[in-house]
C-alpha positions as CSV (number, residue, x, y, z in Angstrom):
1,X,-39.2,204.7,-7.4
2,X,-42.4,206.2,-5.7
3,X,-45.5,205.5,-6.7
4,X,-48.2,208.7,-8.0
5,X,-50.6,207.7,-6.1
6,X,-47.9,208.4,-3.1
7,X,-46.8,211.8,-4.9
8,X,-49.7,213.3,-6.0
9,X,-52.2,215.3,-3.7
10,X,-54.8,215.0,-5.8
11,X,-55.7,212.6,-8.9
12,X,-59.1,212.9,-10.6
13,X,-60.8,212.2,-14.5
14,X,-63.9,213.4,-15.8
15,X,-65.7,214.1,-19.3
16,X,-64.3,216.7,-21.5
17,X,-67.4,216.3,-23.9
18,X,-68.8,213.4,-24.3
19,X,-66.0,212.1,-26.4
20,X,-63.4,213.0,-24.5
21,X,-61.5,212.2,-20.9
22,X,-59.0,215.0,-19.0
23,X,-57.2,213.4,-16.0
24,X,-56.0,216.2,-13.6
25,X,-52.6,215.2,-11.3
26,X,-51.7,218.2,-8.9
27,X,-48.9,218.0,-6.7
28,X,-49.0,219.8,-2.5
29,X,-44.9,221.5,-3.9
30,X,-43.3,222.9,-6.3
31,X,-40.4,220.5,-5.5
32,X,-42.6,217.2,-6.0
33,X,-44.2,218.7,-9.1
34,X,-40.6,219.1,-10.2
35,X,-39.8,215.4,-9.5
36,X,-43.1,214.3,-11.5
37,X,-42.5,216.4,-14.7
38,X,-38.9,215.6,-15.1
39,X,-39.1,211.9,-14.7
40,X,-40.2,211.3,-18.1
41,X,-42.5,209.2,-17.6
42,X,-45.3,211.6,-18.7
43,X,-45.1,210.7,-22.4
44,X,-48.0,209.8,-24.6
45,X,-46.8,205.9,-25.4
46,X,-46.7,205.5,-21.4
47,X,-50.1,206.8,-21.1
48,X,-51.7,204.5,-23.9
49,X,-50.6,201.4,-22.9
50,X,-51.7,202.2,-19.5
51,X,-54.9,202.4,-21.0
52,X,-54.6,200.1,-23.9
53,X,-55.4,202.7,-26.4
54,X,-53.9,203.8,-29.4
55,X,-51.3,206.5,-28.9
56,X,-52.9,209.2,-30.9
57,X,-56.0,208.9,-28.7
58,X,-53.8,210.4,-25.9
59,X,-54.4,213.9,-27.3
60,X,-52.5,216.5,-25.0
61,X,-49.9,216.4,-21.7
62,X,-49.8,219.8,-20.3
63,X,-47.5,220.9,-17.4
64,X,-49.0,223.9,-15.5
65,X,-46.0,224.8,-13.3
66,X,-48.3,228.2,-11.3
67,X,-50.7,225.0,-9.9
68,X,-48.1,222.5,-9.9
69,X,-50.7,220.0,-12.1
70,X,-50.3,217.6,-14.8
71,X,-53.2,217.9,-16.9
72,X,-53.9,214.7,-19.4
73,X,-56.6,214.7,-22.2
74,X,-57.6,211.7,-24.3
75,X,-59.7,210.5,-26.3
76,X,-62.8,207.7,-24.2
77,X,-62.8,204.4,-25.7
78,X,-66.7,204.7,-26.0
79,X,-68.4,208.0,-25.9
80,X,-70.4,209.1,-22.5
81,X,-73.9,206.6,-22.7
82,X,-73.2,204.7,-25.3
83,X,-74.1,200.6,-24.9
84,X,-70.7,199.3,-23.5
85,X,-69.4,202.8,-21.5
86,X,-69.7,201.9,-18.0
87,X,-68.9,205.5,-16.3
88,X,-71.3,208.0,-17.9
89,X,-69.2,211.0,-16.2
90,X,-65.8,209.9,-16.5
91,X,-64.9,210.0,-12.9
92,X,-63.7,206.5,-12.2
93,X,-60.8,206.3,-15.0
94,X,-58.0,207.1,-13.1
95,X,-56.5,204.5,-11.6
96,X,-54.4,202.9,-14.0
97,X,-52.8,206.1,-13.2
98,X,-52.4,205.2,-9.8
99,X,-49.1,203.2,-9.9
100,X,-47.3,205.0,-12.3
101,X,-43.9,204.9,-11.0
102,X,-41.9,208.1,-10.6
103,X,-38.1,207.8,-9.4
């Protein structure tokens, strides 16, 4: 088992509207892309209880094999400004990410 943070090259969130978080996860090879996408671990259950949500608030999981990226969209537990949302751009939500484990 290897950790995403120690696979991926790059791992970033931000705002997709202000109701919305994508979370982008792009791999330096085809070959650890591979590894990523075929684990299974990619599913929406395993992405909501990451982030305590509700399942259906984990909206899409695309695979874009020509960039070798995992693109995640879901829904933000409180809109962008609202009283309670502490990170107004959506930048900082990635690492519960972070140890996913990949084998």
């Amino acid at each position: 088992m290897t950790r995403l943070s120690e696979l991926a090259s790059e791992l970033s969130s931000k705002n997709a509207g202000n109701f919305h978080l994508v979370f982008d996860i792009v791999f330096e090879d085809d070959a650890t892309y591979q590894r990523a996408r075929r684990s299974g671990v990619f599913t929406r259950e395993r992405i909501a209880d990451l982030y305590g949500a509700p399942t259906d608030d984990v909206l899409d999981i695309i695979y874009f094999d020509p960039g070798h990226a995992i693109k995640i969209s879901m829904r933000r537990l409180h809109a962008s400004g609202d009283p309670g949302e502490t990170d107004v751009f959506g930048a900082q939500q990635y690492p519960p990410l972070l140890g996913l484990e990949i084998p």
